[in-house]
C-alpha atoms as one frame of an Amber mdcrd trajectory, in Angstrom:
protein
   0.000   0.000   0.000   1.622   3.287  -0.852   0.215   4.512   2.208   2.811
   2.043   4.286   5.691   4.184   2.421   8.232   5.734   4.358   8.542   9.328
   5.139  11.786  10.687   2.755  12.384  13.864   1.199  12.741  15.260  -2.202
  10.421  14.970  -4.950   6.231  14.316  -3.779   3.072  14.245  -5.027   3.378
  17.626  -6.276   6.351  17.158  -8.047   9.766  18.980  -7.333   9.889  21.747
  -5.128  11.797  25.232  -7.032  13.830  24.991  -3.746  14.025  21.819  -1.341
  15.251  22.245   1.537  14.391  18.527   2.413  16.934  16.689   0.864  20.560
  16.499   1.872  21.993  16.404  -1.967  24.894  18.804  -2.500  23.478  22.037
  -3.809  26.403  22.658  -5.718  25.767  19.623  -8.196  25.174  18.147 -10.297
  28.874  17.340 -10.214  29.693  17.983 -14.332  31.874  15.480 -15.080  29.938
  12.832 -12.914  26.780  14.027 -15.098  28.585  13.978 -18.066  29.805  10.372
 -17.203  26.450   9.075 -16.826  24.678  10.617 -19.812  27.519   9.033 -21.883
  26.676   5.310 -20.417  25.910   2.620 -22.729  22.710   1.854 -21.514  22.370
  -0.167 -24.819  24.760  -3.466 -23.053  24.493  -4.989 -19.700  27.322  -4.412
 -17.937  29.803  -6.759 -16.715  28.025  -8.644 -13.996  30.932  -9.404 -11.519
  31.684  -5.347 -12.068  35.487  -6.308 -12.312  36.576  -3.118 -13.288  34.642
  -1.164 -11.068  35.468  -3.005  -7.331  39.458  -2.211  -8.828  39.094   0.969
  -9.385  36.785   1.799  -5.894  39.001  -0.540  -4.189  42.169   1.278  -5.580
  40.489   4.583  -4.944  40.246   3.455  -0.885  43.029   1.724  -0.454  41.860
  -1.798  -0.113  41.801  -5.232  -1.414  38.633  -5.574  -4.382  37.449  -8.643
  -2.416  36.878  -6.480   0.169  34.249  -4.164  -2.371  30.463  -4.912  -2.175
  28.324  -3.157  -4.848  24.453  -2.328  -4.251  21.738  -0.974  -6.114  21.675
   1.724  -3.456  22.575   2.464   0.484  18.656   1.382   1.380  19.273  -1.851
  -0.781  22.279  -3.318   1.080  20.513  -1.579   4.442  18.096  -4.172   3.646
  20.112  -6.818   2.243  23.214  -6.749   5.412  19.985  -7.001   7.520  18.734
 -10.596   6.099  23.017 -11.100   6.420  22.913 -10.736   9.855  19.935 -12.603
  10.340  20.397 -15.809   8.549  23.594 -15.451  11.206  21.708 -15.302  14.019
  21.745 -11.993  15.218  18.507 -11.160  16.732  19.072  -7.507  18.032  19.392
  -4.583  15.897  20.840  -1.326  17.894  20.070   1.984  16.202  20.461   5.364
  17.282  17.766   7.679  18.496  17.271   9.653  15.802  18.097   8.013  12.211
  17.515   6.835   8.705  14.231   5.027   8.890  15.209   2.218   6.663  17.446
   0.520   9.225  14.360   0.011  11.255  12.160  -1.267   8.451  14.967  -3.566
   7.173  14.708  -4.874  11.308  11.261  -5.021  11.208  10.982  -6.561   7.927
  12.962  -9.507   9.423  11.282  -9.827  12.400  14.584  -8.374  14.805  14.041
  -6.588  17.817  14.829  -2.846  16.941  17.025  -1.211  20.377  17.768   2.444
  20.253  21.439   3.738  21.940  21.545   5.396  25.191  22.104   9.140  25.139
  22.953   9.106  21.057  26.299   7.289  21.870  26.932   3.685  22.152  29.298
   2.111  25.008  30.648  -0.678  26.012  28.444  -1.180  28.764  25.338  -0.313
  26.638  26.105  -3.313  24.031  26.554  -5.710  26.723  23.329  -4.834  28.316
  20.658  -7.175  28.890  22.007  -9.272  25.768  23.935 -13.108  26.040  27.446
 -13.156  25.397  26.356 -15.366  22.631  23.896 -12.972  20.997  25.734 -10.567
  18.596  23.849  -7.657  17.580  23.489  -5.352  14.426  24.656  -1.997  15.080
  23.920   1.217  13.295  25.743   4.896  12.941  25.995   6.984  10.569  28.975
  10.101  10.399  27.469  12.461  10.041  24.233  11.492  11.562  20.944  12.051
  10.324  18.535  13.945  10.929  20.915  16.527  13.041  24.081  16.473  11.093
  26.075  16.208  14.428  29.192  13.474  15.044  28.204  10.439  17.250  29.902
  10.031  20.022  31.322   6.230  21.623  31.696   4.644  17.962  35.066   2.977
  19.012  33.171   1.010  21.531  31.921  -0.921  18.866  34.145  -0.936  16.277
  35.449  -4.668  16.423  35.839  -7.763  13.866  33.186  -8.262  11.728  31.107
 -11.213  13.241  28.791 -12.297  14.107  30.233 -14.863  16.312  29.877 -15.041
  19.941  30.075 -11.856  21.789  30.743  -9.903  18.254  28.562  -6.977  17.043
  28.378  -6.356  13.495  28.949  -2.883  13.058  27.983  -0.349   9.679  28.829
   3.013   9.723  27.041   4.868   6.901  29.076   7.140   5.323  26.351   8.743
   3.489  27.386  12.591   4.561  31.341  11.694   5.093  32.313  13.363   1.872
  29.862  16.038   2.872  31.608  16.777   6.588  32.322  20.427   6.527  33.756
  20.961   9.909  35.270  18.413  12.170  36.609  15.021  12.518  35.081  11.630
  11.830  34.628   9.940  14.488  36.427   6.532  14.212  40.084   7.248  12.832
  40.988   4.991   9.748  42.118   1.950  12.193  38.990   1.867  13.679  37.025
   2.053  10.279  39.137  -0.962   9.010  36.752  -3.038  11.312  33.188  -2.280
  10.515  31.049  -2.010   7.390  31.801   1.334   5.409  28.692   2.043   3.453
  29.048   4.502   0.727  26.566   6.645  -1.517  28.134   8.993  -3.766  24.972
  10.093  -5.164  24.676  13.019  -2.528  27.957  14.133  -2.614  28.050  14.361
  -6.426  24.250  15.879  -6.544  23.177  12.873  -8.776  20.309  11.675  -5.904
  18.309  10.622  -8.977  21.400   7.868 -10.003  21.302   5.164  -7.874  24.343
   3.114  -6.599  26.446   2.381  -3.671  29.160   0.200  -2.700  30.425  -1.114
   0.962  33.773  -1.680   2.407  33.750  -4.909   4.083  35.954  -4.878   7.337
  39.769  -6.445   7.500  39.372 -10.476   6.981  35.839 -10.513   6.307  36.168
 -11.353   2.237  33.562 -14.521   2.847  31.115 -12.374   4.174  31.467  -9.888
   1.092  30.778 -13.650  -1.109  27.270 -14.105   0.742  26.123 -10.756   0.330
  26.890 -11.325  -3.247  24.637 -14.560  -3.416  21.728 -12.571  -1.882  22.336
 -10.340  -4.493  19.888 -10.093  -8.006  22.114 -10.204 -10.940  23.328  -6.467
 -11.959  22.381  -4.694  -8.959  24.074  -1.364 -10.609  22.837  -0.728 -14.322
  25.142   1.306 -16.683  24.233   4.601 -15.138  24.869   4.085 -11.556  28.467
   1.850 -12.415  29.616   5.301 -14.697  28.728   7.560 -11.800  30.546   5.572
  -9.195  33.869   5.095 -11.853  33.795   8.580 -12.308  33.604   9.528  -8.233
  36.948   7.947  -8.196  38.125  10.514 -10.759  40.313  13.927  -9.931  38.058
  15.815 -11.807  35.280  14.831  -9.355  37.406  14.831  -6.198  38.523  18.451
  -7.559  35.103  19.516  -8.151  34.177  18.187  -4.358  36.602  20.454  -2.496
  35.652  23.321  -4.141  32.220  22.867  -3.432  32.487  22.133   0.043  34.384
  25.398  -0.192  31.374  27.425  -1.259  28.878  24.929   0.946  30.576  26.485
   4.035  30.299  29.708   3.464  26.547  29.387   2.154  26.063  27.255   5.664
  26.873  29.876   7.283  24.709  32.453   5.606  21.565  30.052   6.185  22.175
  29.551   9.714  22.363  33.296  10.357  19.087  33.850   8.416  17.467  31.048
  11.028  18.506  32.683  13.728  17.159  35.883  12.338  13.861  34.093  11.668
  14.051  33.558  15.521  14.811  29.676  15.064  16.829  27.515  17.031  19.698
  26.101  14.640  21.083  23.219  16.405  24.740  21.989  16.034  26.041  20.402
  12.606  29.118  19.484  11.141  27.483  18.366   7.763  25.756  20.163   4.250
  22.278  20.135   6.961  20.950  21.421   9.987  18.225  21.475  11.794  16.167
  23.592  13.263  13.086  23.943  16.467  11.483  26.877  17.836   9.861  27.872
  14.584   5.950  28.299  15.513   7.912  30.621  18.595   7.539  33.770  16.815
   3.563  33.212  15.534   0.843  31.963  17.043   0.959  28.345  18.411  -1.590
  25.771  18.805  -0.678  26.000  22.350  -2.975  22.845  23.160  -0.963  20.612
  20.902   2.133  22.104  21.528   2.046  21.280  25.257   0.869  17.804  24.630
   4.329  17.288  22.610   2.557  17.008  19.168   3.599  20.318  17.280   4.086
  17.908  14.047   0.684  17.290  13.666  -1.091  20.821  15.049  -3.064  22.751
  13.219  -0.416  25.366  13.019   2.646  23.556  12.069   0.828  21.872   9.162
  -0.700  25.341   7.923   3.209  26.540   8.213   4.225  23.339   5.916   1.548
  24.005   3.511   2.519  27.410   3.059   5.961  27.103   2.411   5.137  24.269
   0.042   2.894  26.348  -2.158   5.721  28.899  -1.962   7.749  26.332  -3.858
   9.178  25.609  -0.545   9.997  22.037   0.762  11.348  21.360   4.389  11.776
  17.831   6.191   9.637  17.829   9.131  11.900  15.501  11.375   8.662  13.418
  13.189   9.418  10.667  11.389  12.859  10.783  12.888  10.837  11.219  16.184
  11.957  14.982  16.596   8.287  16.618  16.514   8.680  19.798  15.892  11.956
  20.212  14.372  12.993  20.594  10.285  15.915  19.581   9.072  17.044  21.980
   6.373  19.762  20.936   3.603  22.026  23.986   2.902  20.916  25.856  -0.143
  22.427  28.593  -2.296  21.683  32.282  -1.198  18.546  32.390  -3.681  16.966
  29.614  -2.405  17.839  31.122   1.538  15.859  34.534   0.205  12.762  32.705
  -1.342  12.475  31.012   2.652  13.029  34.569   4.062  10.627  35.491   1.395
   7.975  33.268   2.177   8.353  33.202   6.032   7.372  36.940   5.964   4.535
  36.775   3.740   2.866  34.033   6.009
């Protein structure tokens, strides 16, 4: 039933928002000589359907061994197919931060695996080995930079061991959706660290091709057998011609060229948006990534006080009169209650136009 769908941003029922603020793509794409890679595909062959070529060159581009390379239609896809992974090897527990991609708890669901959230948006050592056997690994999710609140997780090291699961393992992923994306700060596991969990990467954002899809993983140190039964719960092809030439050509200079200047210019229009929230009276909370978000923004009109003090600004009156007005403006948000932060947005940075049109159409409310 497409009313079962989950909550994502980006293009709706009324199309594509002029700006959209709901999406986390990079605003400075399309990445040209990513976009000129794909429109130049042959979409008129199947490609090579053990992707030879491609695990080299991402494998060559990271560092690692090409055994060590698993390809996916997309980040959701292997979300969903590491999940039945972990399953068929007995983990029962999935452990998922507070606030996150939705899709890790649907892939849980989906197989029937009690869903956990961390304690305090951090995991510990203490915290993994609560209330669970020593012989009950669990699958553990984080993602740097998080979403919805583009912050770095904290306690990541705690779980950052071999790959499992085998007694008292964890099998840890760390989506590295937002990674090439990090304008400020550190990651939080140092390369060591990373060597022993999943790495799952999505280009698409970075580049500002969301509409390609394709990903690849980075299975951890000594885990190649693993990375062969993912493959065999793979459909032949996973990546068509289109999403294998965007991920060859993320591996290109040209593209990692074209990156740091735009995370250049993404800073600087960051900072422009934030101090336009703050001017709209909105709290902006911390973020290290191309997103924010922000609460406090029925403070300056008038609230549905009722609803707000019975925690459900999402759904008030109010707030979905706001969201409706801003949409008709041409103006998309992502309203984070699906992340289970009622009344909060999350707000991908834009260029200074798009900023204006949301000053624009805050005013004429």
């Amino acid at each position: 039933m497409l009313d079962a769908l989950p909550v994502h941003g980006g293009t709706d029922a009324q199309g594509a928002a002029r700006y959209d603020f709901s999406t986390n793509s990079n605003a400075c794409g399309p990445c040209p000589h990513a976009l000129a890679a794909v429109q130049q595909a042959d979409a008129s062959r199947y490609p090579d359907p053990a992707y030879t070529a491609l695990r080299q060159r991402l494998a060559a581009f990271h560092g690692v061994a090409p055994a060590r390379i698993a390809l996916a239609a997309s980040a959701s896809e292997f979300i969903f197919r590491i999940t039945a992974w972990a399953a068929r090897q007995g983990v029962h527990q999935v452990l998922l931060p507070p606030h996150a991609y939705g899709d890790y708890r649907q892939a849980a669901q989906a197989w029937g695996l009690e869903v956990r959230l961390q304690p305090a948006d951090s995991v510990t050592s203490a915290a993994l080995a609560d209330g669970v056997a020593p012989a009950a690994p669990r699958l553990l999710w984080a993602c740097d930079p998080a979403s919805p609140l583009g912050h770095a997780p904290q306690g990541l090291s705690a779980w950052a061991g071999p790959c499992g699961p085998a007694p008292g393992q964890a099998v840890g992923v760390l989506d590295c959706a937002y990674a090439p994306l990090r304008l400020s700060g550190q990651p939080a596991l140092t390369s060591a660290e990373r060597e022993c969990v999943w790495q799952l990467f999505s280009p698409n954002k970075a580049l500002g091709l969301t509409g390609v899809r394709g990903a690849y993983a980075i299975a951890p140190v000594g885990a190649e057998a693993a990375v062969q039964a993912l493959q065999a719960l793979c459909p032949s092809w996973p990546l068509g011609a289109h999403g294998a030439a965007m991920l060859h050509a993320w591996c290109d200079d040209a593209s990692q060229h074209w990156m740091a200047s735009a995370l250049h210019t993404l800073r600087a229009w960051k900072a422009e948006q934030i101090a336009l929230c703050q001017q709209l009276g909105w709290t902006v909370l911390p973020s290290v990534a191309n997103f924010l978000c922000v609460r406090d923004v029925l403070a300056p009109v008038a609230r549905d006080l009722a609803c707000a003090e019975a925690g459900t600004e999402a759904s008030s009156p109010a707030w979905s009169a706001l969201l409706t007005h801003l949409r008709a403006q041409g103006i998309k948000v992502r309203d984070c209650a699906s992340f289970g932060l009622p009344g909060h947005w999350r707000l991908g940075v834009l260029a200074p136009q798009a900023q204006a049109a949301l000053r624009r159409a805050w005013h004429c409310r």
